[in-house]
MIGU-385901 format. One record per residue (C-alpha): y negated, x negated, z negated. Coordinates in Angstrom, 1 decimal, padded with zeros to 4 digits. Each point is the difference from the previous one (the first is absolute). Layout:
REM residues N
      v      u      w
      Y      X      Z
...
REM end
This chain:
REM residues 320
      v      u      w
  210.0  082.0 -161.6
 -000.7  001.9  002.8
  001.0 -002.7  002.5
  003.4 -000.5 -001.8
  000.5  004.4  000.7
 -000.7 -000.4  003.3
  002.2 -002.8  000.7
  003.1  002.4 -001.9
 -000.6  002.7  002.3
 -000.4 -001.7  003.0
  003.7 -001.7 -001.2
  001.5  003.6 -000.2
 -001.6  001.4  003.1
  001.3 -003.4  001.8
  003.7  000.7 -001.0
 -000.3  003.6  001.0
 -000.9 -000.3  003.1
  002.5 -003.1  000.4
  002.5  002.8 -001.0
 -001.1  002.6  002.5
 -000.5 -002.6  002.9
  003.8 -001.3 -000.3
  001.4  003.8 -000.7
 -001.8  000.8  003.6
  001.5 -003.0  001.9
  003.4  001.4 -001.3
 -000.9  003.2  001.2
 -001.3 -001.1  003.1
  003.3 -002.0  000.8
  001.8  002.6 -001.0
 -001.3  002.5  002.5
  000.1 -002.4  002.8
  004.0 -000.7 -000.5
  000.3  004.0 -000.5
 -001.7  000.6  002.6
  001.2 -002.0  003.0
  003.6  000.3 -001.0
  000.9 -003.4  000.5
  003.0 -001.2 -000.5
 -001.1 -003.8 -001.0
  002.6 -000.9 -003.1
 -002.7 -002.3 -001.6
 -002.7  003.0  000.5
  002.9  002.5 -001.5
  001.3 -002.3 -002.9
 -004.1 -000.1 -000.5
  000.0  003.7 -000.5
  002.9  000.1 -002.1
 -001.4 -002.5 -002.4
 -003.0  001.7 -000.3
  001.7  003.0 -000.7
  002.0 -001.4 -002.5
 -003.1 -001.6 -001.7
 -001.6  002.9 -000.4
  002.9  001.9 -001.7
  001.2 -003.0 -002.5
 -003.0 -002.1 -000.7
 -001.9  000.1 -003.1
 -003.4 -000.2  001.9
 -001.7  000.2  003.4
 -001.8 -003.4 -000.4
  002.5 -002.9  000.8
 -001.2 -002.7 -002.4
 -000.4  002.7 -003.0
  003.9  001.1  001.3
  001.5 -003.3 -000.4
 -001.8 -000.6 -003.5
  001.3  003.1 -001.3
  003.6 -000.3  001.0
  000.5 -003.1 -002.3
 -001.2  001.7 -003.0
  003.0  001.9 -001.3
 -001.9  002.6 -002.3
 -001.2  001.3  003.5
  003.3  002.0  000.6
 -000.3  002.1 -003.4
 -003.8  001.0  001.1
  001.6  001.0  003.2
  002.5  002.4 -002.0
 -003.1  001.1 -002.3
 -001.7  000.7  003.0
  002.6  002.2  001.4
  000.7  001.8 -003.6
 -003.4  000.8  000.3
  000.0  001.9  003.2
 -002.4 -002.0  001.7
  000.3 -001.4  003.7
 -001.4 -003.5 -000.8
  000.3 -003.2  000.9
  000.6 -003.1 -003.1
 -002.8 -001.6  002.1
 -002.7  002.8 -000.2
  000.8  000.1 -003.9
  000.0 -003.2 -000.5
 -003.1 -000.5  001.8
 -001.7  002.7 -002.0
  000.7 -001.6 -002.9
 -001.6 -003.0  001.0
 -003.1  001.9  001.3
 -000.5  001.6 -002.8
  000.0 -003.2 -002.7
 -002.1 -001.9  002.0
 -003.0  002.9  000.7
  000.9  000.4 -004.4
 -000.7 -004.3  000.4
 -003.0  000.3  002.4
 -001.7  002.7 -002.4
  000.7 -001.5 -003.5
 -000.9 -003.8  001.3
 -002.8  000.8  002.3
 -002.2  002.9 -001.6
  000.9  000.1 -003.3
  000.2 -004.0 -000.4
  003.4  000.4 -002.4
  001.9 -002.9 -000.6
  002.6 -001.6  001.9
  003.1  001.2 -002.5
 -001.5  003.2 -000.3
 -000.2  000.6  003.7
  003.3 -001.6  000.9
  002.0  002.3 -002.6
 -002.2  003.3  001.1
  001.1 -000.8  003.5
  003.4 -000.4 -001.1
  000.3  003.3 -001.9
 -001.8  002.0  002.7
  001.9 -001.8  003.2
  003.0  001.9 -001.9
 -001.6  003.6  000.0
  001.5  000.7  003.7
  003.7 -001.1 -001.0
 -000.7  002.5 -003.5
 -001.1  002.9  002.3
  003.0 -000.2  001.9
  002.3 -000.1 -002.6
 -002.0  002.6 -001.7
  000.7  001.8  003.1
  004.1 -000.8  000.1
  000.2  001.6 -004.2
 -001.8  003.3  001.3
  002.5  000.5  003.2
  002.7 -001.2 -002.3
 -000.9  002.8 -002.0
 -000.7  002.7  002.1
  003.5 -001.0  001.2
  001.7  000.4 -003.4
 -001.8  003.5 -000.4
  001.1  001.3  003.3
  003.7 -001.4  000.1
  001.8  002.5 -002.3
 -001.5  002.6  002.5
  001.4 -001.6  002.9
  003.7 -000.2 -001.4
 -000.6  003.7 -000.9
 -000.8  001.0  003.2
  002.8 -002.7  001.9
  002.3  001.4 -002.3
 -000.5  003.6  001.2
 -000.3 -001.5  003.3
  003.9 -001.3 -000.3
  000.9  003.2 -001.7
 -001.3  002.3  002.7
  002.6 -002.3  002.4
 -002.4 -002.6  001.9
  001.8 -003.9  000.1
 -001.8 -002.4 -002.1
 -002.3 -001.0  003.6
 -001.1  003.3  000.6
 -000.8  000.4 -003.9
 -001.6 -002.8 -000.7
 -001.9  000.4  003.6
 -001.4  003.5 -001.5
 -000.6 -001.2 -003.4
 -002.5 -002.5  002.0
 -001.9  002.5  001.9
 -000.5  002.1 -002.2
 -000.3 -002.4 -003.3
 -004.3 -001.8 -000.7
 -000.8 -003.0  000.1
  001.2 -002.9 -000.9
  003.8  001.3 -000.4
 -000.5  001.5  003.6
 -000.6 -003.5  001.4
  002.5 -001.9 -001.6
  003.1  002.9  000.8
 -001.1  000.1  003.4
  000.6 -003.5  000.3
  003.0 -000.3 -001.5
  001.5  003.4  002.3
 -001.5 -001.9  002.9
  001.5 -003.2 -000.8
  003.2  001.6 -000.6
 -000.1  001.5  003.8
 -000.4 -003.3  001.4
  003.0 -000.9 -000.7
  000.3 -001.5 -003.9
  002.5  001.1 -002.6
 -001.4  002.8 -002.8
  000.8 -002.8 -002.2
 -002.4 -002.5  001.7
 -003.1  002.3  000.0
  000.4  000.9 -003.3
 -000.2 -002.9 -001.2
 -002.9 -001.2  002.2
 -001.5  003.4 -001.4
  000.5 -001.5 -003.5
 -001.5 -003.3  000.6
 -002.8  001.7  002.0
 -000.6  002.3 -003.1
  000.6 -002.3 -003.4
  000.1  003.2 -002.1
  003.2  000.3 -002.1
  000.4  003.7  001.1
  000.8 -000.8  003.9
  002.1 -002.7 -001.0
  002.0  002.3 -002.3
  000.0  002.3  003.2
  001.1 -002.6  002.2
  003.1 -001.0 -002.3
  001.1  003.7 -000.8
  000.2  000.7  004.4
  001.6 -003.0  000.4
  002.4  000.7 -003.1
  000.8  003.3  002.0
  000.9 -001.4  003.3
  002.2 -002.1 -001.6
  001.6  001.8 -002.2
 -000.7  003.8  000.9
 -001.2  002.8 -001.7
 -002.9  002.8 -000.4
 -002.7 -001.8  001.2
 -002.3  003.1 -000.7
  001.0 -000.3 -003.5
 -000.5 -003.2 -000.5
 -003.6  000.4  001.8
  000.0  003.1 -003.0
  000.5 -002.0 -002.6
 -002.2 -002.6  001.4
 -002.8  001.5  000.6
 -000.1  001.9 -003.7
  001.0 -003.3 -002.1
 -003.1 -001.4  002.0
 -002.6  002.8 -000.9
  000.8 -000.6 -003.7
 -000.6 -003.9  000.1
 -003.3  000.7  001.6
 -000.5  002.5 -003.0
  000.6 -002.3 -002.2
 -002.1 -002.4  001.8
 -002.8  002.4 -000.2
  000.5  000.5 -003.8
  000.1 -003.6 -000.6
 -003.4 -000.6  001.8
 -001.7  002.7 -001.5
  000.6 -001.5 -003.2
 -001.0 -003.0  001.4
 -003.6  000.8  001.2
 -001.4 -000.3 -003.2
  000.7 -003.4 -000.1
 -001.1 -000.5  003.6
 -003.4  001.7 -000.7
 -000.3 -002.2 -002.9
  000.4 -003.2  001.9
 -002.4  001.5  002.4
 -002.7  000.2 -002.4
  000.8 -003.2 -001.5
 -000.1 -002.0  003.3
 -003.5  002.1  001.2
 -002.1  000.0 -003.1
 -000.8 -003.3  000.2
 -001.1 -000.1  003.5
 -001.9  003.1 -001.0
 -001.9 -001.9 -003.1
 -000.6 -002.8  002.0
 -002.0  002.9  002.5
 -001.5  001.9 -002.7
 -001.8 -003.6 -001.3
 -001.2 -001.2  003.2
 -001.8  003.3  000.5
 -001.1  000.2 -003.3
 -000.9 -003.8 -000.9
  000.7 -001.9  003.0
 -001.7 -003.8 -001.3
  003.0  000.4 -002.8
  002.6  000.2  002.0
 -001.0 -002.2  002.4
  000.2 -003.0 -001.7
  003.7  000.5  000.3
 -000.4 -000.5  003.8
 -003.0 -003.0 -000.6
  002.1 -002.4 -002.2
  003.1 -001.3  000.9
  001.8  000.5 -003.2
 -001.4  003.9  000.6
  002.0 -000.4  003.3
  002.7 -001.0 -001.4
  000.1  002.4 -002.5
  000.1  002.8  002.6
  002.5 -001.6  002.1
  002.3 -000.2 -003.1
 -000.7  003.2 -001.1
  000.8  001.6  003.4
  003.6 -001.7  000.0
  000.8  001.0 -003.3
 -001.4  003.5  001.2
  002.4  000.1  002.9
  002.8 -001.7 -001.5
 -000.2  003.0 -002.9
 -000.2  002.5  002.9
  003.5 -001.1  001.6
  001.3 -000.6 -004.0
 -001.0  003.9 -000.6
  001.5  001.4  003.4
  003.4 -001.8 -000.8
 -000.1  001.3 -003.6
  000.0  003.6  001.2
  001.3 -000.3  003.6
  003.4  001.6 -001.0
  003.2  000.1  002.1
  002.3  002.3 -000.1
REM end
């Protein structure tokens, strides 16, 4: 058991410091060809390509870059990634994902002696925690983003109405506006004064931000550029039709929770049972880890407990 640890950790401290020994080579090139100022093509089309590998690839290690870059659900964790707010690499998530299933593996095969099945699907369900964080990450900026919009048309409206162009507005609006609207309208002003069309970086803004308020935003400025109008009406109107769907939204989830709190309860009073009788009687419960047909018994009962969880949370997950 304890030979089969060692050998894991000495795997993962091996590809580490593989990692760190070819990031400082890079590095060390790097500064030598910045340094010297040489004006070798090969050394500078070097450079370039470096540069451009760390801006576009999905991972610092090569091998690990090339695997990823044929696997096509790579380039919607990328986008979750950035939805999220979070400066990562595919390659340091995907890794951590990996990480994590086989120390769940190590643990359930080594110490506790479970199964093969049992481990194998434990690994699988926990290698997926990272990837869950991070979307659980993207819904809360996503909302924080919905809840601060309408205030951000308010105050762009008023912006516009005290006679600042749309730049200068939008430019206030994100200085003075919290996070994570700031960030996004900041980009979108700064990609605008580099040279692309209002119409281009709102709709970079909207596929940046998948939230149906900034793509109703988008649509109405470009509406007005096109075909003219009170824009600070619009942004008005705009901002108030949105602070009564998120009314509504509120209304609808509050009548919701009870059903959320009672899947809840459902899906943790079993686990809790399960507790409560190894504590109190622990030889009768754990012939349900000693038998195989025990084993199997729990493995079929935690599906069916997991697959009522996700049944329950669609049942009263309610859009409006």
């Amino acid at each position: 058991m304890w030979l089969t640890v060692a050998l894991f950790f000495l795997a993962t401290f091996s590809l580490v410091g593989a990692s760190l020994i070819a990031y400082w080579f890079v590095a060390e090139r790097r500064a030598l060809i910045e340094g010297s100022g040489s004006a070798d093509p090969a050394a500078a089309a070097w450079l370039d390509s470096t540069r451009l590998l760390r801006e576009d690839s999905l991972s610092t290690i090569s091998f690990w870059n090339k695997l990823l870059a044929r696997v096509d659900y790579v380039a919607i964790m990328k986008r979750r990634l950035a939805e999220a707010g979070l400066n990562w690499r595919v390659g340091r998530l995907t890794l951590l994902m990996l990480l994590v299933g086989a120390v769940v593996y190590g643990g359930l095969s080594s110490w506790l002696g479970a199964p093969w099945w049992l481990s194998v699907g434990a690994a699988a369900g926990a290698s997926t925690l990272p990837y869950l964080w991070v979307l659980r990450r993207r819904e809360k900026r996503l909302g924080a983003f919905e809840a601060q919009f309408p205030e951000a048309l308010d105050s762009l409206a008023r912006a516009l109405r005290a006679g600042q162009p749309l730049t200068a507005a939008m430019r206030l609006v994100a200085s003075e506006a919290p996070q994570p609207v700031a960030e996004e309208l900041a980009a979108a002003v700064e990609e605008r004064e580099l040279g692309s069309s209002w119409e281009e970086a709102l709709e970079h803004l909207a596929q940046r931000v998948p939230v149906a308020e900034v793509s109703i935003f988008a649509a109405s400025i470009k509406l007005q550029h096109r075909m003219g109008g009170d824009l600070t009406e619009v942004l008005a109107r705009l901002s108030e039709s949105l602070r009564e769907a998120a009314a509504l939204r509120g209304e609808v989830r509050a009548i919701a929770a009870h059903g959320r709190m009672t899947g809840l309860v459902l899906t943790l009073l079993p686990v809790g049972i399960a507790v409560v009788m190894a504590v109190v009687n622990p030889t009768y419960i754990v012939l349900l880890w000693v038998r195989p047909a025990g084993r199997a018994m729990v493995a079929g009962a935690l599906m069916c407990l997991v697959a009522a969880h996700f049944v329950i949370k669609r049942m009263v997950n309610i859009r409006v």
